[in-house]
C-alpha positions as CSV (number, residue, x, y, z in Angstrom):
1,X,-84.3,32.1,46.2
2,X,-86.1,29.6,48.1
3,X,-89.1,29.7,50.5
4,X,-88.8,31.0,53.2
5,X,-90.8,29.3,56.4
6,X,-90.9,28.5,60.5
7,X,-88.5,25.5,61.0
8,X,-90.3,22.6,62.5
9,X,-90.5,18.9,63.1
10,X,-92.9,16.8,60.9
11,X,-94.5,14.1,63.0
12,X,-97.5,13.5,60.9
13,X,-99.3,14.8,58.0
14,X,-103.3,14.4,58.2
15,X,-106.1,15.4,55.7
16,X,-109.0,16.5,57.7
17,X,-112.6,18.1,55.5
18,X,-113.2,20.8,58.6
19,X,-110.9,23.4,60.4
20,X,-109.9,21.1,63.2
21,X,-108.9,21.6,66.8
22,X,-104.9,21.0,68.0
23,X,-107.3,19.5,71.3
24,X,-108.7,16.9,68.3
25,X,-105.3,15.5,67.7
26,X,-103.1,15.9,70.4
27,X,-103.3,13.7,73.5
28,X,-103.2,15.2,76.7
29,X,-100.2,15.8,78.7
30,X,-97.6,16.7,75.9
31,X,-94.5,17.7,77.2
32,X,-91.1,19.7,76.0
33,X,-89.4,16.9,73.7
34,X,-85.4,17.2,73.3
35,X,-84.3,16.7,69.7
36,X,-80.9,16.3,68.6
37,X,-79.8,16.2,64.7
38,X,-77.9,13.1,63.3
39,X,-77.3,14.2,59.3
40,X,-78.6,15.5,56.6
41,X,-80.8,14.0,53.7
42,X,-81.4,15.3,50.4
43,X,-84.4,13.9,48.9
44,X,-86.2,13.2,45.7
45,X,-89.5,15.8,45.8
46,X,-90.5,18.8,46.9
47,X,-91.8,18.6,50.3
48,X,-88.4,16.2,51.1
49,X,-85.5,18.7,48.9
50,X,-83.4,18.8,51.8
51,X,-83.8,18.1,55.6
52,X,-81.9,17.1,59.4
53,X,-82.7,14.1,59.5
54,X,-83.7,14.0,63.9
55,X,-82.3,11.0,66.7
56,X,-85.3,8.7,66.8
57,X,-84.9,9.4,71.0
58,X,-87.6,7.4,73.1
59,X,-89.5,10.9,74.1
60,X,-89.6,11.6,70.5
61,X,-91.5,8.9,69.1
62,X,-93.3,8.2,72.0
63,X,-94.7,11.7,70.8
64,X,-95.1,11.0,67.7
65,X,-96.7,7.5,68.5
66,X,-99.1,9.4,71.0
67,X,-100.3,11.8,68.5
68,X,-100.7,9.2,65.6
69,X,-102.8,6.7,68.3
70,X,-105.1,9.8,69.2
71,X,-105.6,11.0,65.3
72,X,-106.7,7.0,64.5
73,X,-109.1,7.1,67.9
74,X,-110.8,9.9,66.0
75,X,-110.8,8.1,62.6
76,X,-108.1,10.7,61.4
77,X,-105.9,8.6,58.2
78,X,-102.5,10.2,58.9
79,X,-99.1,9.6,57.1
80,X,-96.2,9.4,59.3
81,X,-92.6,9.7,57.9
82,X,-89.4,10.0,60.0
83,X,-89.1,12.6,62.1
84,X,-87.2,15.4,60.0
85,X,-86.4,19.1,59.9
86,X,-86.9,20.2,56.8
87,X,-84.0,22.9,55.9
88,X,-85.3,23.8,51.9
89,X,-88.0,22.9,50.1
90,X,-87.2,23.6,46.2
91,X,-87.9,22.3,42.6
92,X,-84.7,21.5,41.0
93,X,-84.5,24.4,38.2
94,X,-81.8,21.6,37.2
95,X,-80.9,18.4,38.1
96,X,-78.8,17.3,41.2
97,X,-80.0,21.1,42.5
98,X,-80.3,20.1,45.9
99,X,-77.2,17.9,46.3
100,X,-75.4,20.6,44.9
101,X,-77.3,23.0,47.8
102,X,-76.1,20.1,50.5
103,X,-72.4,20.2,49.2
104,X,-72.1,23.9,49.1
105,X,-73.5,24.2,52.9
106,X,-71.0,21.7,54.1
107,X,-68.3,23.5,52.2
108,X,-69.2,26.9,53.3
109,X,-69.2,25.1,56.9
110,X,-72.9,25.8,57.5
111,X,-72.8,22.8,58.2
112,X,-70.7,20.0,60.0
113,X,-71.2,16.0,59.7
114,X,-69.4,13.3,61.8
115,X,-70.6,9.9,60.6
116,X,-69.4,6.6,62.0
117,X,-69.5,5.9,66.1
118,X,-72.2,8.5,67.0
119,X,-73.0,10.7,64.1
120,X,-74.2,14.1,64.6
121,X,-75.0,17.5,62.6
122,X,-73.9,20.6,63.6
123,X,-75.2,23.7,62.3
124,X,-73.4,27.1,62.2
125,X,-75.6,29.6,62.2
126,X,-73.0,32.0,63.1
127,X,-74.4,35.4,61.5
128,X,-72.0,36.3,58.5
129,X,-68.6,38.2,59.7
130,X,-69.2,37.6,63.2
131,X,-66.1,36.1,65.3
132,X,-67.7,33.2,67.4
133,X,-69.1,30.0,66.0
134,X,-72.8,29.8,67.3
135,X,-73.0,26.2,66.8
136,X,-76.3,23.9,67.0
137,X,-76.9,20.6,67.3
138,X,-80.1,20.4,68.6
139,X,-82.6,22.0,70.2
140,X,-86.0,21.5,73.2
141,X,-89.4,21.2,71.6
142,X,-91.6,23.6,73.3
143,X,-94.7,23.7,71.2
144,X,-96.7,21.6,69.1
145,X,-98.1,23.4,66.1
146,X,-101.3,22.6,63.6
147,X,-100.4,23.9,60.4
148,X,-102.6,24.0,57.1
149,X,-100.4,23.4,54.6
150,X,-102.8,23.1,51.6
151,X,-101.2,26.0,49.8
152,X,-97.8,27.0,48.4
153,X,-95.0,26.8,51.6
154,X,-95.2,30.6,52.0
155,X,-98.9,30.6,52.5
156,X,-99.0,27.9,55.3
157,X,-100.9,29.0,58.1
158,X,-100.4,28.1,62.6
159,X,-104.1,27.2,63.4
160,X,-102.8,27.0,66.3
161,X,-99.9,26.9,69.0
């Protein structure tokens, strides 16, 4: 079994010594952001096992780029990777564990790549035995989240919303 935790978007990753303020890091004026999901990534640690890798769309990273110019106004070091949607985070108890996960959720038709052209990812997140395909490729950011994520994935904590 795997952790189980809030799906989000990682813009930026930060160290801060005190319990900071969202207001501290987040420019003013944020607005709802649409993402859409191109394919997924397995990758080589950890906090990267397995993840939606998330259309770089010009309201996107202007977000991103907003929040990572207001966090270096306040003399904030931040890392930045690609925007990504984490799906698992997991140790491999063995090794090719998450490509094996990957393979198995395409097979099961959890999920559904087109590459080439205009690739997309599809999730099914149809609940077991039901008859219609609840399919999603995307989704509206609403909310931008501060999360302290100093402990183990389970015991990450919203500072706030």
């Amino acid at each position: 079994s795997y952790p189980r935790f809030d799906p989000h978007i990682t813009l930026a990753t930060f160290w801060c010594p005190h319990r900071p303020s969202i207001f501290q890091f987040l420019p003013a004026g944020a607005k709802t952001t649409p993402v859409q999901f191109e394919s997924m990534e397995v990758g080589d640690h950890f906090l990267n096992s397995l993840s939606i890798v998330v259309a770089k769309s010009e309201a996107l990273m202007q977000l991103r780029d907003r929040i990572m110019d207001h966090l270096k106004a306040n003399n904030i070091r931040a890392t930045y990777p690609s925007p990504h949607m984490s799906l698992f985070y997991l140790d491999e108890s063995f090794k090719g564990e998450r490509a094996l996960l990957a393979k198995q959720l395409k097979a099961t038709g959890r999920v559904f790549e087109r590459k080439g052209g205009d690739p997309s990812l599809t999730l099914n997140c149809t609940v077991d035995g039901a008859w219609e395909f609840d399919g999603m490729r995307g989704f509206e950011g609403m909310e931008i989240w501060l999360v302290d994520v100093t402990e183990g994935v389970e015991d990450w904590s919203v500072l706030e919303r």
